[in-house]
N, C-alpha and C positions, 0 to 999 in steps of 0.2 A: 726290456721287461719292467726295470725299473720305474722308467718313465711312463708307461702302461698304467700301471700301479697306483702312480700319484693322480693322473689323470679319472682313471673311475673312484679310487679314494672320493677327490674333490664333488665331483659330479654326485656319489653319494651323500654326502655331506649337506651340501646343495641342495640336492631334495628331499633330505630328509628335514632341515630347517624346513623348506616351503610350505612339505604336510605338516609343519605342526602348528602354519598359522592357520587360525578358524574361519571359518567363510560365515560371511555377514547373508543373514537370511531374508528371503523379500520381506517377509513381518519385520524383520528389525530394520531393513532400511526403508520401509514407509513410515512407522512407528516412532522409530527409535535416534531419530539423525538429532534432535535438540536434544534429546534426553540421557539413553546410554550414551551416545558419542557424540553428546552435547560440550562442547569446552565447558572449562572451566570459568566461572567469570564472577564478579562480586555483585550479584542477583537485587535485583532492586535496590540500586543504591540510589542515594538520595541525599543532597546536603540539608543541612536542618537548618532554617530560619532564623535568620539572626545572629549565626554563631559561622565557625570557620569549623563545625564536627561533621562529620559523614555517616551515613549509617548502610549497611548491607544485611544483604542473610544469605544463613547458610543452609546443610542438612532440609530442603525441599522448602524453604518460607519459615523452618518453625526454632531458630536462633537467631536472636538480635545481633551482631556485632558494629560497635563504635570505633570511628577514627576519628582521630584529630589536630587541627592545624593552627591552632591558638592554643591560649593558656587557658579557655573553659572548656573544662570537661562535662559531658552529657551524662545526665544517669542511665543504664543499661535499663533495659527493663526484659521479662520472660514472661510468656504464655499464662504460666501458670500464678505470677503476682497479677497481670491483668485480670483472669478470670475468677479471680478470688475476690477483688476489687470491684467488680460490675456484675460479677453474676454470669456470666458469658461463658460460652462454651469453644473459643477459639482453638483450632487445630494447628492455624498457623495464619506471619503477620502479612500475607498476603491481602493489599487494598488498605491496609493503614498510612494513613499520615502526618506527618508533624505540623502543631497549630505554630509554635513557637519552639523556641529552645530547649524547654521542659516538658510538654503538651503533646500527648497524639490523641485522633481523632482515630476512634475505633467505631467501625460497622460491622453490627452481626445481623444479617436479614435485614428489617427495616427500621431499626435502632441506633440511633449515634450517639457516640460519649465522649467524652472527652477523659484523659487518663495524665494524672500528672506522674513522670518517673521520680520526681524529687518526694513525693510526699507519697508516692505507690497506693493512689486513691483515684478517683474518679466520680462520674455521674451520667445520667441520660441528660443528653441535651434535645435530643428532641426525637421524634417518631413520624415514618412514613407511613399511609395506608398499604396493607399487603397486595393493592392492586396498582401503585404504584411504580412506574417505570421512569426511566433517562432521567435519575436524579442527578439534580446538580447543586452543589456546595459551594455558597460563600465565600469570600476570600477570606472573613473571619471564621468560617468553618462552626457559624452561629445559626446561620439561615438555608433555606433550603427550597428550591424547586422544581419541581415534578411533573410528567403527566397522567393521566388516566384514561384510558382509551383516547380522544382526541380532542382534550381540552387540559389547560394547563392549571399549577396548583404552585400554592407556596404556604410554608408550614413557617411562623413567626408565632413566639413565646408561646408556642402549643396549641396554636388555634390554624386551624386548617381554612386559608382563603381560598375563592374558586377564581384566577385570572379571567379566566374565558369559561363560556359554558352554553356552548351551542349544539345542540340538540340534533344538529343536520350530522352525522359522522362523516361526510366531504367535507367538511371544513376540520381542517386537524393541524392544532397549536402543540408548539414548543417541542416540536419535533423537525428531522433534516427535510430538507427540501430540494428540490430537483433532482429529485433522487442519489443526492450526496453528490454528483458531481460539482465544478468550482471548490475544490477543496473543504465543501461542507463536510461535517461530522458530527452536527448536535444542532438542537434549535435554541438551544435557553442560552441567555447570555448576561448576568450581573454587572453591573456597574462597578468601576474601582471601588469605591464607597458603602454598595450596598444600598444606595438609596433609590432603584431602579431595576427594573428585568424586563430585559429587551429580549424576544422573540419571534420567530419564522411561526407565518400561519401559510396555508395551503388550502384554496376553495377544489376539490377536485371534480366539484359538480358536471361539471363536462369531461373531464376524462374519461378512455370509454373502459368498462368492465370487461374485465378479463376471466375467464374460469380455468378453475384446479380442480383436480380431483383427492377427495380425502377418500383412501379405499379401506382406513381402519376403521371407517365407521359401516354398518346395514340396515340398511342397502347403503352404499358409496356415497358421500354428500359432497354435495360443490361449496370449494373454499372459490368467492370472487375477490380478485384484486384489481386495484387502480394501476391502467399500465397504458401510456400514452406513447401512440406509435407516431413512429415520421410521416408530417404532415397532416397529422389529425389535431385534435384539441388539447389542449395541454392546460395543467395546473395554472390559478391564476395567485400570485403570495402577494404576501402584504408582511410588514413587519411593523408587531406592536412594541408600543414602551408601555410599561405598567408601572406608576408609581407608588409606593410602596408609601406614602405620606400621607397623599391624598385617597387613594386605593382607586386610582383612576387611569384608565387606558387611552392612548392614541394611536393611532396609526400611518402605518406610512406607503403606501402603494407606488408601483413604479409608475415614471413621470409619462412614457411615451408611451406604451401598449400594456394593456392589464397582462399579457402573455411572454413582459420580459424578465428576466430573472435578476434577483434582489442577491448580493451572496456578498461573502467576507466583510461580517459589518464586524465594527470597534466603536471602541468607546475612548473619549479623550479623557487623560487623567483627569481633570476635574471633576465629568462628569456633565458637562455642558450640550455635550454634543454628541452623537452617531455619526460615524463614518458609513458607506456602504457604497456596494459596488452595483450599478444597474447595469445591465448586458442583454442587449435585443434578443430577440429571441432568433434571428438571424447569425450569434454571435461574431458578429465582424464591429461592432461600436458598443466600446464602453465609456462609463462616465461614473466617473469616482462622486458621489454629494456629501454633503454636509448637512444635517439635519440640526433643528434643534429637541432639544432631550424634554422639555418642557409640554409643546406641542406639536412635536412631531412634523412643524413646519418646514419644507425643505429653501436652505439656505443660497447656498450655490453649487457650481459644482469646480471639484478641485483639481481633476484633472481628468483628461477626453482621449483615449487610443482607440481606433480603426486598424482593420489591418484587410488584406485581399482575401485573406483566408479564414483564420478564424481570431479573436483575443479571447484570452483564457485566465481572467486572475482567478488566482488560487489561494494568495495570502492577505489575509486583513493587513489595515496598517500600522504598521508595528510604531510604538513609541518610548525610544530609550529614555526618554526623564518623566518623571512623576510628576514634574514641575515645570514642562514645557509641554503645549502642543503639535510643537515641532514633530514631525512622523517619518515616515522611511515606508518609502512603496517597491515594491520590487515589481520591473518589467522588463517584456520580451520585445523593448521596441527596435534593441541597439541590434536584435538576430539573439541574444542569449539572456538570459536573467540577471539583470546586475538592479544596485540599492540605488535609490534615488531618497535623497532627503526635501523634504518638505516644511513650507510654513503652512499654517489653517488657513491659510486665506489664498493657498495654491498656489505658489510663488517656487519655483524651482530655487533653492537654497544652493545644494551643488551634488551633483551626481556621482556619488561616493566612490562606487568599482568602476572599471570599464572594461571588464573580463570579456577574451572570448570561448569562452566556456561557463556554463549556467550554476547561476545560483540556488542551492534549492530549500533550505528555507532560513532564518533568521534564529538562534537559539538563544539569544541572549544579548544585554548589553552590560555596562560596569555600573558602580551604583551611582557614577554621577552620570551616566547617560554619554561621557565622550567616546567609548567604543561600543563597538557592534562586534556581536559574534556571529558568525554564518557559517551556513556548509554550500560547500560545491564542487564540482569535479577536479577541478583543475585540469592543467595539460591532456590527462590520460581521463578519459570518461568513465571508465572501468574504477575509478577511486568512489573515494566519497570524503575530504580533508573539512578540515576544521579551520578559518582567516578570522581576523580581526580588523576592522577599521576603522579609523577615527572619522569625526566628524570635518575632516582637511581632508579627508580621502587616502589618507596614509595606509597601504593595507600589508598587514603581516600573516604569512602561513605558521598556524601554531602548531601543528602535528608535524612531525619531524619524520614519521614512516610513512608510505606508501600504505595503502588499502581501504577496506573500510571503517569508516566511525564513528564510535558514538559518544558523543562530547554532551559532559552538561559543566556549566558553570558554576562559581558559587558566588553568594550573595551578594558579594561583596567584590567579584572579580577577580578577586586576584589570585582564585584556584582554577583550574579544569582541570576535571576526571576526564580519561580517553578511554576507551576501553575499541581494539580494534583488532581483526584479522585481516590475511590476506593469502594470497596465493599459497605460503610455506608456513603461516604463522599462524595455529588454531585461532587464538586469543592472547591478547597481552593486555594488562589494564596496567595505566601511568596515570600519575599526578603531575601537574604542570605548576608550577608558580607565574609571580607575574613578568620573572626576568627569565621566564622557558625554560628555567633546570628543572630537569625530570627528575623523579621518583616511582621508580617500580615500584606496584603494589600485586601483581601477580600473576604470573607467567604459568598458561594451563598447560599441561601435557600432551603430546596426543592420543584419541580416545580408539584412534587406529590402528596404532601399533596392536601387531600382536595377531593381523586379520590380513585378510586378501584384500587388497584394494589395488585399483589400477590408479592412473596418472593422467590429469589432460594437461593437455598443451594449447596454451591460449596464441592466436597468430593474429595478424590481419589481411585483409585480401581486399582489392578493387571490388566498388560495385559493380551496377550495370551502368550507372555512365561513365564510369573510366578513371575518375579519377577521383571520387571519396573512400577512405581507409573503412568498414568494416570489421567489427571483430567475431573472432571462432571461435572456437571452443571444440578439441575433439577430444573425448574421453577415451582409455585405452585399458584392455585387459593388463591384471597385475604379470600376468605370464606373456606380455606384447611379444609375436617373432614377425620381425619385417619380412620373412621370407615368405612368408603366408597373406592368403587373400581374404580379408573380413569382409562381412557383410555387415551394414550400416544404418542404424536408425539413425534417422532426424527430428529429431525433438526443437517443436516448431512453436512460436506465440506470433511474434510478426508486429506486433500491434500498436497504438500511441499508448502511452501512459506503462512502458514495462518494459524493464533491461534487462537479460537472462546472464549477462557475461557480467561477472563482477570481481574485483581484485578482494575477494574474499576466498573466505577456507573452503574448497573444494569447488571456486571461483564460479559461485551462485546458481549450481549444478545441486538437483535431488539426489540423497543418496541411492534411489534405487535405479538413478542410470549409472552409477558404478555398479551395482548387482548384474545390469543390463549388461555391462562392458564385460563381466565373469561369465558371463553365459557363451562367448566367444564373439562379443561384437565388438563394435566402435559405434559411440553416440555422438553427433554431431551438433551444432548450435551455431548460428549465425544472426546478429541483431542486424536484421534492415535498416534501409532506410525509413521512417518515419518509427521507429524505436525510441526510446526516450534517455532520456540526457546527453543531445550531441547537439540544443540548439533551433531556431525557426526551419532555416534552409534545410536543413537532414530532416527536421520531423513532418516537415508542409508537404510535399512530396505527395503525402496520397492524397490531399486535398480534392475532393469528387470525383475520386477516381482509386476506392480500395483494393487493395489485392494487385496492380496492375504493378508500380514499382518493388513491392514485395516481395512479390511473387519472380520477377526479374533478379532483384539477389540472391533467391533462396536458390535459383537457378544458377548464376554466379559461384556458391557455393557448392554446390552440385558438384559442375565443373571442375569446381578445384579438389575435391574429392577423388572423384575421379583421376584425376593425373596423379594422385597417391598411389606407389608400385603395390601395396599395402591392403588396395581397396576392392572388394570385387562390385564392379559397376555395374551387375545383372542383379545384384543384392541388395535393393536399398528401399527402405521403409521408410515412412513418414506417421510423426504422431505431437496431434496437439489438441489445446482445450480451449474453448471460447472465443476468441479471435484466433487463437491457433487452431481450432475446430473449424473456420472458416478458412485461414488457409493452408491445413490437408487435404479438406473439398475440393478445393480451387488447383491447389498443387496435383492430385492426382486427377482429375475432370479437364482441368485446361492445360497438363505436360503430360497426357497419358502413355506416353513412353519413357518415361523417367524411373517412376515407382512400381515397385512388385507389390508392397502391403502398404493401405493408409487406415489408418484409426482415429478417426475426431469422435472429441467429446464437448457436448454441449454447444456444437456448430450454428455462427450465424450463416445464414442460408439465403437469407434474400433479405437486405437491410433496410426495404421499406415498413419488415415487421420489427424494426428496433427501437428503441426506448428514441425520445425525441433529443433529450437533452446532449447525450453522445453523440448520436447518431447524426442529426443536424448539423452537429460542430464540422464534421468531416465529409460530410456529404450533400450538405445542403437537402433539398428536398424533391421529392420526386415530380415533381411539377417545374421545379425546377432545373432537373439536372436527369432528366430520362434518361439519357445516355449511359449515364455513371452508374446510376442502379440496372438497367440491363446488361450492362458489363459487367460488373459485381455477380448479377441472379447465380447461383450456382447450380440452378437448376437447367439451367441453356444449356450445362455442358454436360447434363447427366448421359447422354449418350455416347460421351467418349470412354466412357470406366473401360478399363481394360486388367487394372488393376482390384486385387480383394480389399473391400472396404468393408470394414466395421462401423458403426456409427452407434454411438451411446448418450443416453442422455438422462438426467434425472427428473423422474416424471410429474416433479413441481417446480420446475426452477421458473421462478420468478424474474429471470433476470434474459434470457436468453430464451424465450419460453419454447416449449417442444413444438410447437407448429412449424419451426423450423425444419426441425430433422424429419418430422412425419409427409412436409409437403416434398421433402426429396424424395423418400424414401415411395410415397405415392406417385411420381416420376419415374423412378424404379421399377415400379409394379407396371406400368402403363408400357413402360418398354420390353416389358420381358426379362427383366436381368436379374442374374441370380447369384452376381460374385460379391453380393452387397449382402451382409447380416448386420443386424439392430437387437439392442441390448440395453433395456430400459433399468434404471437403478429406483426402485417405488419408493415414493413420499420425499426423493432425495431433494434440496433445491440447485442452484446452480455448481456447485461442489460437493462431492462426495467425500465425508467426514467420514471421522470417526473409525470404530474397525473395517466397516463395509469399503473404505477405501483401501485395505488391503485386497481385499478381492477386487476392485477395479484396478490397481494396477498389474493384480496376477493377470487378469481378464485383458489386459492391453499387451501387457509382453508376451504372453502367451499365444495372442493370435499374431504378433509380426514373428515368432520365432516358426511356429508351425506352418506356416502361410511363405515365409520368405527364403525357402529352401532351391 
């Protein structure tokens, strides 16, 4: 009886702790995963120029706080002394930054000032027009330029210059080009010195018009955009220098085909020269040149990679001294990303890492230029660490934990900030010196306690050819009983350029597939082959032939699923977005006895209707490669559905555009089938933001829970 006694005792106990944690609601974990139960972390930090001080904030952007690791102290400064000093109405120091040690450069709309904390005074230094876009700031934080609809501008001692000023709107300067792919992210680009602005123009005259519908306006008006499909005409760039002395332009056009793309240009610290990368338009031959800054004349070229498949540079080239043109190229020639050091005259100096596991980009070097700081995976791909190496090739790992990081250095080298999580670790931020003794600076709590959350378990499993490692990811209710059989969503991407498994907090998993896992599931994840950070050989794979390897492992995973006592295998759902949109199509149309429920969002559907610059890289073109795009078509297999498909899209996306989902969906219609419903998101573009993406996730778990019974 005794024994009885303690036993329901415990068991009470037990559950009455369990009711009193609070369950995390789908609004808060669409919402709320950075914010409420965002770690803790020291929010915009920033080392200050020229000094060993750091600076963070606290309270949402609107507290300054100073560290420091020298014997100069910074002046604090508050909200309230800057906007008494400038006139400003700052809410908080979000987008400020340091000119110097003393000096921040404060933006409110189209106005820059300069603010000194020693003397807690200030001025306008100069003014943007309010029609104004992609401004870009000087390295003295003096100068300024800008574009306006599709010509570019520079603002010098308050006189507004027009760069370019062409009248045609297909021609559009100092904005991304090839549609940001090649690791583009802006067109304008200053010279170390200031004495120069070099930027991306774009002739779109042949690219073909695309229409949108605006349905806020009456009657409905057509928004057209520039969107060049596989195997049609595409953007022809050019990249100007404009010199700021003379107030004169030159130009630099690619050397072999007006149609091959121009990307990752530099500047050499003098200022003599342009680096830039040209890449066919076939992407399989690149050629690093040399330009000169003067006239634009091309000099030589400094170094030439081909590959079977595609080359893909992504990083300008980086140059550790101010006072050499010595450079540092990062490439995929070895099978992974490693640093190659360079003379300007293209002379292999010495090949710095020889990692096999890829590097991913360059953060820094010391102030004399003999180290390099870089990220890359290491052993475990699932990381993201923080090495150093000298110009002997001596290479040190400075992160000391496992997971993810994000390191900045300071001016001088001889500090890094780490701020990193991982699998058990919300957030932990450390200071480094230059002989690797740590310093905590602050160790977040977790924002979970206290709530229902479940636990995944990261593993690995065999592809489909037998013998490369894979990783998984299965998420699990906080109440898991192995004696029971779940049913299974697959939260699916598949795609180049994206890693879903990561040795981070809640191991690079949405919080509302733990909501998912409380509703009684299990969420699964498995990065394919041609997934990103494992490498040439793992990513090449789908080379003219999408979905066919992919779609092999996801089945792989499947499999292993399945042999889980845990799993009910009549049970299993599939759902992804954009390349995962293409393969839930694919997964449920060409394994139609696999899945009960598929839900794609924003699905490529037949990749001859895809952008060129992607699209090409991986598939070459239909002319050339018939094959591979009627394998791909997803429309070939719309007769297998057997499975309840959802398909959703947002009825502007510009990126993936809806003629995709419509021409399946009128596939659909033509066969008769009616296990297919569509769910258009109006005005949305290629993601749904904002609140409305709380309704689309309700709108997706909710049709694989009703649906998947």
């Amino acid at each position: 009886m005794i024994k009885k006694f303690f036993v329901a005792a415990f068991l009470f106990i037990a559950t009455s702790t369990f009711a009193q944690l609070q369950k995390i609601t789908l609004e808060e974990a669409v919402l709320q995963q950075g914010r409420k139960f965002g770690a803790d972390k020291l929010t915009g930090f920033q080392w200050i120029p020229k000094t060993n001080n750091y600076i963070y904030y606290t309270d949402s952007w609107t507290n300054m706080v100073i560290g420091s690791q020298g014997p100069k102290k910074t002046e604090n400064a508050t909200l309230s002394e800057i906007n008494a000093a400038l006139g400003t109405k700052l809410k908080n120091f979000y987008g400020i930054e340091w000119i110097d040690g003393t000096t921040l450069l404060v933006t409110e709309n189209s106005k820059y000032y300069s603010y000194s904390t020693a003397s807690k005074s200030g001025q306008l230094l100069f003014e943007t027009p309010d029609t104004a876009e992609n401004q870009s700031v000087d390295k003295t934080k003096l100068k300024v330029a800008y574009t306006k609809e599709n010509n570019l501008y520079t603002t010098i001692n308050g006189k507004e210059i027009a760069i370019t000023a062409n009248s045609d709107k297909n021609i559009v300067s100092g904005q991304a080009i090839a549609r940001s792919e090649f690791g583009i992210s802006g067109g304008i680009f200053w010279s170390p010195k200031s004495n120069f602005i070099a930027f991306y123009q774009k002739d779109e005259t042949d690219v073909a018009d695309y229409p949108l519908l605006d349905i806020n306006e009456t009657p409905g008006k057509l928004i057209s955009i520039k969107y060049p499909m596989i195997g049609q005409k595409s953007e022809k760039p050019k990249v100007g220098i404009y010199n700021i002395a003379s107030g004169k332009t030159v130009f630099i056009v690619p050397r072999r085909n007006e149609e091959d793309y121009l990307t990752n240009l530099s500047w050499t610290p003098d200022e003599k020269y342009v680096l830039m990368a040209e890449v066919n338009r076939g992407q399989n031959n690149m050629d690093l040149n040399l330009y000169d800054a003067i006239s634009g004349i091309y000099l030589r070229t400094l170094i030439n990679e081909k590959s079977t498949t595609w080359v893909e540079p992504e990083h300008a080239a980086f140059f550790p001294s101010t006072i050499s043109s010595n450079f540092v190229w990062i490439s995929e020639k070895s099978g992974f990303n490693n640093l190659y050091y360079y003379s300007i005259d293209g002379k292999l100096i010495k090949q710095l890492t020889n990692n096999s596991f890829p590097t991913r980009e360059i953060i820094g070097s010391n102030i004399t230029g003999t180290e390099i700081y870089f990220k890359a995976t290491g052993a475990n791909p699932t990381n993201m660490l923080a090495y150093k190496v000298t110009l002997r090739g001596k290479q040190t790992l400075i992160t000391k934990d496992e997971g993810v990081h994000n390191v900045i250095v300071s001016n001088d080298g001889n500090w890094i900030f780490d701020e990193f999580s991982n699998h058990s670790t919300p957030s932990k931020t450390l200071l480094y010196d230059k002989k690797g003794t740590v310093t905590t600076l602050l160790i977040s709590p977790n924002k979970y306690d206290g709530y229902q959350i479940g636990t995944a378990d990261i593993n690995t499993i065999k592809s489909a050819d037998g013998t490369t490692d894979l990783y998984t990811r299965l998420i699990k209710p906080s109440n898991f009983d192995a004696s029971k059989k779940y049913p299974v969503m697959v939260y699916v991407y598949g795609g180049p350029h994206a890693q879903m498994i990561t040795n981070s907090y809640l191991d690079g998993a949405n919080l509302w597939m733990y909501w998912m896992a409380e509703q009684g599931y299990l969420v699964f994840t498995i990065d394919n082959r041609g997934s990103d950070n494992r490498g040439v050989k793992f990513e090449s794979v789908i080379h003219r032939h999408l979905g066919v390897n992919e779609i092999d492992d996801q089945i792989k995973g499947v499999d292993y699923l399945k042999s889980l006592p845990y799993v009910n295998g009549n049970r299993l759902a599939v759902h992804g977005w954009s390349y995962g949109g293409f393969m839930t199509t694919s997964l449920v149309l060409r394994k139609p006895d696999v899945f009960k429920v598929g839900v794609a969002g924003g699905p490529v559907i037949d990749w001859k209707w895809y952008e060129i610059m992607y699209g090409e890289r991986y598939m070459d073109t239909p002319a050339e490669n018939a094959k591979g795009f009627d394998e791909a078509n997803v429309i070939t297999y719309a007769k297998n559905l057997k499975a309840k498909l959802l398909l959703i899209h947002g009825t502007s996306d510009d990126v993936v555009v809806m003629q995709h989902n419509l021409a399946l969906i009128k596939k659909f219609v033509e066969l008769g089938e009616q296990k297919v419903d569509f769910f258009p998101y109006p005005m949305h573009k290629h993601n749904v933001t904002g609140k409305d993406r709380v309704h689309l996730i309700d709108k997706v778990l909710h049709y694989i829970i009703e649906n998947n019974k």
